[in-house]
C-alpha positions in Angstrom: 0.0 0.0 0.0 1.6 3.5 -1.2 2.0 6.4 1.2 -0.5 9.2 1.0 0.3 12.4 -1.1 -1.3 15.8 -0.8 -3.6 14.7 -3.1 -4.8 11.7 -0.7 -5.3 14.2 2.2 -7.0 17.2 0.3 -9.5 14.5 -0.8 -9.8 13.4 3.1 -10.3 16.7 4.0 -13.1 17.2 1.4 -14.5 14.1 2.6 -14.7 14.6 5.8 -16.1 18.3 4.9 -19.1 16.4 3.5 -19.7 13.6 6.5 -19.2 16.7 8.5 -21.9 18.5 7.2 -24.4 15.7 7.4 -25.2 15.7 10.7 -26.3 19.2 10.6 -28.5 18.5 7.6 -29.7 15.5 8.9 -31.2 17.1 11.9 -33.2 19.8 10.0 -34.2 16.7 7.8 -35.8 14.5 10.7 -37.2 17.9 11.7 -39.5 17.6 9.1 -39.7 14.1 7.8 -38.9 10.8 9.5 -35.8 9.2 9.4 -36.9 6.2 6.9 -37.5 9.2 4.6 -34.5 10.9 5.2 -32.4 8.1 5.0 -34.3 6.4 1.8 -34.5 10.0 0.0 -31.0 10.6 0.1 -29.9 7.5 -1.4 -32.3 7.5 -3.8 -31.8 10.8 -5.4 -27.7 9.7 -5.0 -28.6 7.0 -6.7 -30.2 8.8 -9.8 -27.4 11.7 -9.5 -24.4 9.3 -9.5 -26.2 7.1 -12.7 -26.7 10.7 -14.4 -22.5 10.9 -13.7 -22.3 7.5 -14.9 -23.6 8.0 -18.5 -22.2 11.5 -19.1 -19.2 9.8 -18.5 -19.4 6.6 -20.2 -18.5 4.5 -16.7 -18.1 0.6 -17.3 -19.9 -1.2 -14.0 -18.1 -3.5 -12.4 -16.8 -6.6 -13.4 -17.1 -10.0 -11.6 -19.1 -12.0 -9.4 -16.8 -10.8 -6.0 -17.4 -6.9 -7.4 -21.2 -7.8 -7.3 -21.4 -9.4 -4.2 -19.0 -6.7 -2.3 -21.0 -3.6 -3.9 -24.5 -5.5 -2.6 -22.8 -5.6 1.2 -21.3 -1.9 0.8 -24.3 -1.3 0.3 -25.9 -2.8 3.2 -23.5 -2.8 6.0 -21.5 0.9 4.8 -25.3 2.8 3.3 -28.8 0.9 3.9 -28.4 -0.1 7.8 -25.8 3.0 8.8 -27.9 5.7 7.5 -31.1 4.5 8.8 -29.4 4.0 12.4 -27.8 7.4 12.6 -31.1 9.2 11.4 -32.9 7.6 14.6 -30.1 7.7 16.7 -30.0 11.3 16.5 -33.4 12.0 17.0 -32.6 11.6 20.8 -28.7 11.8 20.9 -26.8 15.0 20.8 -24.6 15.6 17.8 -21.6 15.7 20.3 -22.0 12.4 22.3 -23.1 11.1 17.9 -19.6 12.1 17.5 -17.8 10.4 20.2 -19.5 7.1 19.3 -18.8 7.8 16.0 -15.3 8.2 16.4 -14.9 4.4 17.4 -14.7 3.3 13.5 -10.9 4.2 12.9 -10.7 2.0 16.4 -12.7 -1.2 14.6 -11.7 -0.8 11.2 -7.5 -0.7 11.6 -7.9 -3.6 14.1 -10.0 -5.3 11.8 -7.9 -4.3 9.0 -4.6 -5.7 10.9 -6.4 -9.5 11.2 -7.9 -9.8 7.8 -5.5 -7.7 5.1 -1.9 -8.6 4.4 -0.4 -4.7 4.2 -2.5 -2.5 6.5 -0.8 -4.3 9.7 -1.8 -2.7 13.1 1.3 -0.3 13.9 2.7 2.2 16.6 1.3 4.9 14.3 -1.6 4.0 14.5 -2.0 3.2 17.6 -0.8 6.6 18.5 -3.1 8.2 15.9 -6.5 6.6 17.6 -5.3 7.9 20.9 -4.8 11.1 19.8 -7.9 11.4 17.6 -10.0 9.8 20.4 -8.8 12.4 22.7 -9.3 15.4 20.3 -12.9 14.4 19.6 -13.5 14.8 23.0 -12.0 17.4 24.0 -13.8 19.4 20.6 -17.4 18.1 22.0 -16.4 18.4 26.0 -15.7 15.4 28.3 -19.4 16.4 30.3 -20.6 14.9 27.0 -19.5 11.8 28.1 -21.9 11.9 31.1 -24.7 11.2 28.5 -23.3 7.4 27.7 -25.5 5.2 28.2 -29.1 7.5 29.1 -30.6 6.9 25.7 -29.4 3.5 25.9 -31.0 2.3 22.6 -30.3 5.0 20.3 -26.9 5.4 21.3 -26.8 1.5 20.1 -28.4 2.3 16.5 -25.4 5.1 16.6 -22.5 2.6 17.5 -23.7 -0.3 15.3 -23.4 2.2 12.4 -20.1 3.0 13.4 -19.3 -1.4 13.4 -20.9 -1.1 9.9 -19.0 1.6 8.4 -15.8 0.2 9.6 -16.8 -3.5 8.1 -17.6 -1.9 4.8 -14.9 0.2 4.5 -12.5 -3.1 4.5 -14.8 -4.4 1.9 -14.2 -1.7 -0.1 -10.9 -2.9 -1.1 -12.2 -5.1 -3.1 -12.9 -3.0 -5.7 -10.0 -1.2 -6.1 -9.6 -2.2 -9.8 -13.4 -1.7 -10.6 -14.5 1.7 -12.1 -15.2 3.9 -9.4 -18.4 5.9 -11.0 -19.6 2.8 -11.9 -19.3 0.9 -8.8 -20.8 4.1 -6.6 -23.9 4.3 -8.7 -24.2 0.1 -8.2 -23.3 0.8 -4.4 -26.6 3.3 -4.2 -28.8 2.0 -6.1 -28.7 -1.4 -4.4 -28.8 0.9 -0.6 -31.6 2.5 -2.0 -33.6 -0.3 -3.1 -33.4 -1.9 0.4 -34.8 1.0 2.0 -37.6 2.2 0.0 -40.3 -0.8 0.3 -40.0 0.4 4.3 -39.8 3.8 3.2 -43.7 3.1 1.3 -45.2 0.7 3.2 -44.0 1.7 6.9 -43.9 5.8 6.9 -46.1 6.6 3.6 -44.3 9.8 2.6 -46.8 11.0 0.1 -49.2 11.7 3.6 -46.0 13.8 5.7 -46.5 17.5 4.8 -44.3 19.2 2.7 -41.5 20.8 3.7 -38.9 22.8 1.8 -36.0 22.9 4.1 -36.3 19.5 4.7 -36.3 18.3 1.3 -33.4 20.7 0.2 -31.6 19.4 3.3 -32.2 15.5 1.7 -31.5 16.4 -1.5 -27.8 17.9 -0.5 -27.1 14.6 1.6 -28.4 12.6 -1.5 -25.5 14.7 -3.6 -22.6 15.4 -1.4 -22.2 13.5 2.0 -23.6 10.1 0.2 -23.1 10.3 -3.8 -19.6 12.2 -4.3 -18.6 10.8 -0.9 -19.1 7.0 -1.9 -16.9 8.0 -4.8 -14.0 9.4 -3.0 -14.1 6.5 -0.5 -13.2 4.5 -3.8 -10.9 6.6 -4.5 -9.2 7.0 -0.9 -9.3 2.8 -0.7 -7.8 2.4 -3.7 -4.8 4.9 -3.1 -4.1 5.0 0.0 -5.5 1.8 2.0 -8.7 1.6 4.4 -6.8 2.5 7.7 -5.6 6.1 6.3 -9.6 6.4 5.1 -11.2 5.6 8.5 -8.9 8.6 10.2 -11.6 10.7 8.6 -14.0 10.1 11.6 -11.6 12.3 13.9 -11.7 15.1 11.4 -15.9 14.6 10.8 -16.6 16.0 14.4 -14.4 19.0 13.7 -15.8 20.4 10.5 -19.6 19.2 11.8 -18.7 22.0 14.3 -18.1 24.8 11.5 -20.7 23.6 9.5 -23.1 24.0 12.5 -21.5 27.6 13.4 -22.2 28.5 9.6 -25.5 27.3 9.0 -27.2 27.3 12.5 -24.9 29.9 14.2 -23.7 27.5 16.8 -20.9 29.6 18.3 -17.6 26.7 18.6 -16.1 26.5 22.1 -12.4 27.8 22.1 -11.3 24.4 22.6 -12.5 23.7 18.9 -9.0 25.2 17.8 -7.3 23.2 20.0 -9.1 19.9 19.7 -8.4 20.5 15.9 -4.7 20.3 16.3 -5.1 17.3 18.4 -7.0 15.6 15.6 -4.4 16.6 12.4 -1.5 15.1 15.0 -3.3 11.9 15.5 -3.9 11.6 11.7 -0.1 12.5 10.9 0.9 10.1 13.7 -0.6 7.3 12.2 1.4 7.7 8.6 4.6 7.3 10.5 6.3 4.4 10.4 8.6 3.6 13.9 10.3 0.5 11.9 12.9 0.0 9.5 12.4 1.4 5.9 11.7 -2.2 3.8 13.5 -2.7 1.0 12.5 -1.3 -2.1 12.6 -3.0 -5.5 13.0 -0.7 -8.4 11.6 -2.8 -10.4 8.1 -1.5 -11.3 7.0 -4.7 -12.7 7.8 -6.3 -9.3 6.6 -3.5 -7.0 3.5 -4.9 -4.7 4.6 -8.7 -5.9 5.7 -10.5 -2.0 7.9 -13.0 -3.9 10.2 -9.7 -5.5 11.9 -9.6 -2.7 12.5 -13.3 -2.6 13.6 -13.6 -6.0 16.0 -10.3 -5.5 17.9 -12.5 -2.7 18.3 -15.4 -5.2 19.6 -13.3 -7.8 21.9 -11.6 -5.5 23.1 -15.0 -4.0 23.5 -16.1 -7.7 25.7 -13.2 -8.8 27.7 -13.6 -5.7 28.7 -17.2 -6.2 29.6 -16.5 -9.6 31.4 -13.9 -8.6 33.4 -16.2 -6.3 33.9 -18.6 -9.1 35.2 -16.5 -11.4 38.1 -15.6 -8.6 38.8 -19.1 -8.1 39.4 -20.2 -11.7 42.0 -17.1 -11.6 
């Protein structure tokens, strides 16, 4: 797995812009409209928005019986389930204790990541990097908030299973790192939204809820941003830089939910935002660094990411050196 360039951590940053923003929009969408609608209405019009994408630009879909069957569970696991869960959770939770329980998917996804992936291996880096971003995620939403574990017992649940789910999906995305990424997204929603609508019709009957503006502007932007373009970059993240750099997002989510909600609701930030903020950016550095020996490197670009390179190096070095020692024995 390659190292992450600016590029890699713009596109986090943008990311977690967008998750950031949801949970602001997502509260003035349960405001108006339950959270089966909400959570069925975004992916739906993600859905439509990411096929429109996909035939402007010509996207292939992806190829394979284990690209089918790992876009139907991302789909599940990392879109259907979540997104309904966080939509109830949050009618009773507050968006700071949301966060907080939130921020346990880096946590499950790079120890998951270090039992069932061959180079995303649990390291010091890491493991300084969740401590770090744990720590700035609550000092950003206040340590009081912790007080509030365990009162809404139920929804905190819906909030934390979520969390399980994104991290399980987010390993599962790595399995289509050679698929087409527009492609794939647009498969990804469209299956996420098929499995929540019959609920959506049958159970809440949204053609009876009154109509409300801000609330469907507020689905329509999670339908286009923090679920269509954000599905993609995940892809995109996966694919260059490896599931355990991706899942550092969550620390940063918190953060820029607080500006979004200063901006749009006029929530003034507490003065440890700032602070809290440098916390976070340390723990996601942290986690880049690498405390062990440099590995070798094969030049080789036909060989790079082969696990026998290294292998067959050693045997041509051992080859070259006892013909070496040949040669200055026939002389």
């Amino acid at each position: 797995m390659t190292r992450p360039g600016i590029r890699e951590y713009v596109l986090l940053l943008l990311l977690a812009g967008m998750w950031g923003s949801s949970f602001t929009f997502i509260k003035i969408g349960v405001h108006a409209y339950s959270p089966l609608v909400v959570a069925g209405g975004r992916l739906a019009f993600a859905a439509l928005v990411l096929w429109g994408f996909a035939w402007v630009r010509k996207s292939e879909l992806p190829k394979g019986k284990k690209a089918w069957v790992s876009t139907f569970f991302i789909a599940l696991i990392g879109n259907a389930i979540p997104f309904f869960l966080i939509s109830y959770g949050e009618t009773q939770v507050d968006a700071g204790l949301a966060a907080i329980l939130m921020s346990t998917v880096p946590l499950t996804a790079v120890v998951l990541a270090h039992f069932f992936t061959a180079d995303e291996k649990l390291t010091l880096g890491k493991v300084v990097g969740i401590i770090l971003g744990t720590i700035g995620v609550v000092v950003l939403v206040g340590p009081e908030t912790l007080s509030g574990l365990g009162g809404e017992f139920l929804f905190q649940l819906a909030i934390l299973i979520a969390a399980v789910g994104y991290a399980v999906s987010s390993l599962i995305t790595r399995n289509l790192r050679d698929q087409p990424r527009i492609g794939s997204t647009a498969v990804i929603l469209t299956f996420a939204s098929l499995m929540l609508m019959p609920f959506t019709l049958i159970l809440d009957q949204p053609w009876t809820m009154t109509w409300d503006v801000e609330g469907a502007l507020s689905i329509m932007y999670l339908g286009v941003f923090p679920t269509g373009i954000a599905m993609f970059l995940i892809l995109q993240l996966v694919a260059a830089a490896g599931t355990s750099f991706l899942v550092f997002n969550n620390y940063l989510v918190p953060a820029v939910g607080v500006l979004i909600s200063f901006l749009v609701l006029g929530e003034v930030p507490q003065p440890t935002a700032i602070l809290a903020m440098v916390i976070i950016l340390a723990g996601i550095a942290a986690s880049q660094v690498r405390f062990t020996r440099k590995s070798l490197r094969v030049e080789n670009s036909d060989t790079q990411g082969d696990p026998i390179a290294p292998v067959l190096e050693k045997d041509t070095l051992e080859k070259s050196s006892q013909v070496s020692t040949k040669s200055q024995n026939k002389r």
